[in-house]
N, C-alpha and C positions, 0 to 999 in steps of 0.2 A: 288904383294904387292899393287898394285894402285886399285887392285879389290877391294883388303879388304878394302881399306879406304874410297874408295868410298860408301861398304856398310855400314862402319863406320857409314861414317855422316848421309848418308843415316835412318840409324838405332835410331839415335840421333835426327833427323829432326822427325822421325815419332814418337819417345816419346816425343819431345817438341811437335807437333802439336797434340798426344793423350792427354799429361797433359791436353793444353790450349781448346782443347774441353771438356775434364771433368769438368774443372772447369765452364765454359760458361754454360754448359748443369747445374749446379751444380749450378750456382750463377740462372741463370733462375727458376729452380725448387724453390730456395727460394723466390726467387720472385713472384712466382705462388702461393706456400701458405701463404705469408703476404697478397698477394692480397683476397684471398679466406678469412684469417683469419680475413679480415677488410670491406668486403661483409658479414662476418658471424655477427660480431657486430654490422655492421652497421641496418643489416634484424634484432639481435634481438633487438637492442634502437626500430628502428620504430614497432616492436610488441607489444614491454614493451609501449609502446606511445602511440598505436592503443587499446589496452588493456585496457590502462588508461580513457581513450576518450569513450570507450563501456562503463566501471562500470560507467563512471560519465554521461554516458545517461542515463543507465538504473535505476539508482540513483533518476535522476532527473525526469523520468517518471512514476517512483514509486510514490515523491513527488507530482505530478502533478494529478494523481490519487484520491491521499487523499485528496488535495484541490479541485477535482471538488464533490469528497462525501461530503467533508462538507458544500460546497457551494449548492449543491442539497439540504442538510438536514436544511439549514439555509432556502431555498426559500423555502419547503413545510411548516417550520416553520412560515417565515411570510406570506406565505398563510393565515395559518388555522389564524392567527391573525387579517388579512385582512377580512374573513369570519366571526372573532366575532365582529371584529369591525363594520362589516357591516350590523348583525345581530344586534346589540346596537342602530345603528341609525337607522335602522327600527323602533325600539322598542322606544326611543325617539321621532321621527317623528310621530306617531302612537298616543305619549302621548300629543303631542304636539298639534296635528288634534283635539284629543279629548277634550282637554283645553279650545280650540277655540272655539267648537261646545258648549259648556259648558257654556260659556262667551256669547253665541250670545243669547242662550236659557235662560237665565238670563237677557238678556238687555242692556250687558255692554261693547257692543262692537259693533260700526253701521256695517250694512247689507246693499250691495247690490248687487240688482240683479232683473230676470225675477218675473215677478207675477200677483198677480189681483187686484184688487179697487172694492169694494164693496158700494154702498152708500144707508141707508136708512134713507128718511125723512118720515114725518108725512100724513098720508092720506088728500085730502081733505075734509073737513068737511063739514057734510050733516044735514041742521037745523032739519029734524025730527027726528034727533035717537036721544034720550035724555041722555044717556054718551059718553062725548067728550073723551076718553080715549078710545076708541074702535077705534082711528083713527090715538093712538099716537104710537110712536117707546117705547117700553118698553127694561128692560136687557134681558127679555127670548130669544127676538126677535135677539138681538146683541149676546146674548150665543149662539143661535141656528147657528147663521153665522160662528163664531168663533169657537164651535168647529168642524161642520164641513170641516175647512179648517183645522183644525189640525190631526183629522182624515184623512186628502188628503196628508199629507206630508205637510205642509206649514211649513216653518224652524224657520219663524218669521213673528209675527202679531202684529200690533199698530191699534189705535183708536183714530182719529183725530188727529194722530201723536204721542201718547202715545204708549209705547211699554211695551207689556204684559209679563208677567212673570209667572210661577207656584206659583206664590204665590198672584197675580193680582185679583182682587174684582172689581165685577159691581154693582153699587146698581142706581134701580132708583126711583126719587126723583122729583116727577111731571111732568115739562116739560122737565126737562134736566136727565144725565146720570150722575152717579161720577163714575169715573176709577180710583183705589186705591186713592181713596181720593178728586179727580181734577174733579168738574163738564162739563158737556160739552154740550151744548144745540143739537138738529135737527140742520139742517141732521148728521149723525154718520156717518163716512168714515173710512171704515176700509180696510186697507190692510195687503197683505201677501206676503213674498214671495216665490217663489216654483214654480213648472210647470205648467204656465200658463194655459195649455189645460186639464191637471188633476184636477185643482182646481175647473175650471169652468165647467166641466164636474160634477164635483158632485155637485155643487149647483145646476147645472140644469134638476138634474133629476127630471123625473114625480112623483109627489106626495112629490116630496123633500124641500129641505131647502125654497125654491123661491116661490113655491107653497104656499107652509105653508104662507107664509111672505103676500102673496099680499091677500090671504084668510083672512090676520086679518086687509087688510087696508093698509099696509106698502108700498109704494111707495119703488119699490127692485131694483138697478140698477147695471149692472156689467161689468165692463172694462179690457181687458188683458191691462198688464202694460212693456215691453220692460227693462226696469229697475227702479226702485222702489230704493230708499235710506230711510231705518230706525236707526232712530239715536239712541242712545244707552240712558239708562233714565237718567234724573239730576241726577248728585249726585253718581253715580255709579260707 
């Protein structure tokens, strides 16, 4: 009898200690999948999250895109406006040069710069030739100066300090010269301005302007000038 009771409890001891492991092993296993089921949310919030963070880069590197094409398409824009603009004030600066050159060539605007001094007086006078006019400075004498220095490039020329124009008249009138109007006695000083070694170079050639001059009598003299100031005429 004492066997059996012994296996009794015996019997009883190992289904209470099989229940309370089943349940152990039982309450564990759910606890291993709430664990796993709240690792499983948790991985996919941070995907849904990481997801989010990708489209909103790639969003914005899209955006970013478009802004530098149109930022390209804006700077070749104001390029090619910066080229017309720059083309414009050529084309003004050009008109403007020309204005000038226009103004000075007319008289109405003082010159200075390099050039040459020209000076003719009246020959000395020899009692036996019987016209005294063979010894004076006439206008051919003063044309023939003048235009060869306009032929040499001279930009601008005056006469005793008068300055010529394309519309300029010499007429002479015994002992003296009228320049558009204004008499001017011996000696006639005429200058130019322009390159000095050009200028003088062709007055001085053989058989030229200088030649001619001193062959009619004319007392011919010729100065390079460093700088020359012509005033622009009264009135202009």
């Amino acid at each position: 009898m004492n066997k059996i009771k012994v296996r009794g409890k015996h019997f009883i001891l190992s289904l209470v200690c099989l229940v309370l492991g089943f349940m152990v092993a039982f309450s564990f296993h759910l606890t291993q999948i709430k664990h796993q089921n709240e690792k499983r949310n948790l991985s996919g919030t941070q995907y849904e999250k990481t997801l989010g963070l990708r489209n909103q880069l790639i969003a914005q590197e899209e955006t970013n895109r478009k802004l530098q094409k149109e930022l390209n398409q804006t700077q070749e824009k104001v390029l090619k406006n910066e080229k017309s603009l720059s083309k414009e004030t050529q084309v003004f600066l050009n008109l403007a040069q020309d204005a000038e050159k226009y103004r000075m060539f007319l008289g109405k605007v003082k010159v200075k710069g390099k050039g040459v001094k020209v000076t003719l007086s009246d020959g000395a006078y020899d009692p036996k030739e019987d016209n005294v006019n063979n010894y004076l400075v006439h206008e051919q004498h003063v044309f023939k100066v003048v235009n060869e220095l306009y032929i040499s490039g001279a930009a601008a020329i005056a006469i005793n300090g008068q300055r010529l124009t394309s519309h300029s008249y010499i007429v002479c009138n015994g002992p003296v010269i009228t320049v558009d109007g204004v008499p001017y006695p011996a000696p006639f000083v005429i200058t130019a301005i322009g390159n000095p070694e050009v200028l003088s170079s062709s007055l001085n050639l053989t058989g030229g302007v200088k030649d001619q001059l001193v062959n009619d009598n004319v007392v011919f003299t010729l100065e390079t000038e460093d700088e020359l100031v012509l005033d622009p005429i009264l009135g202009s």
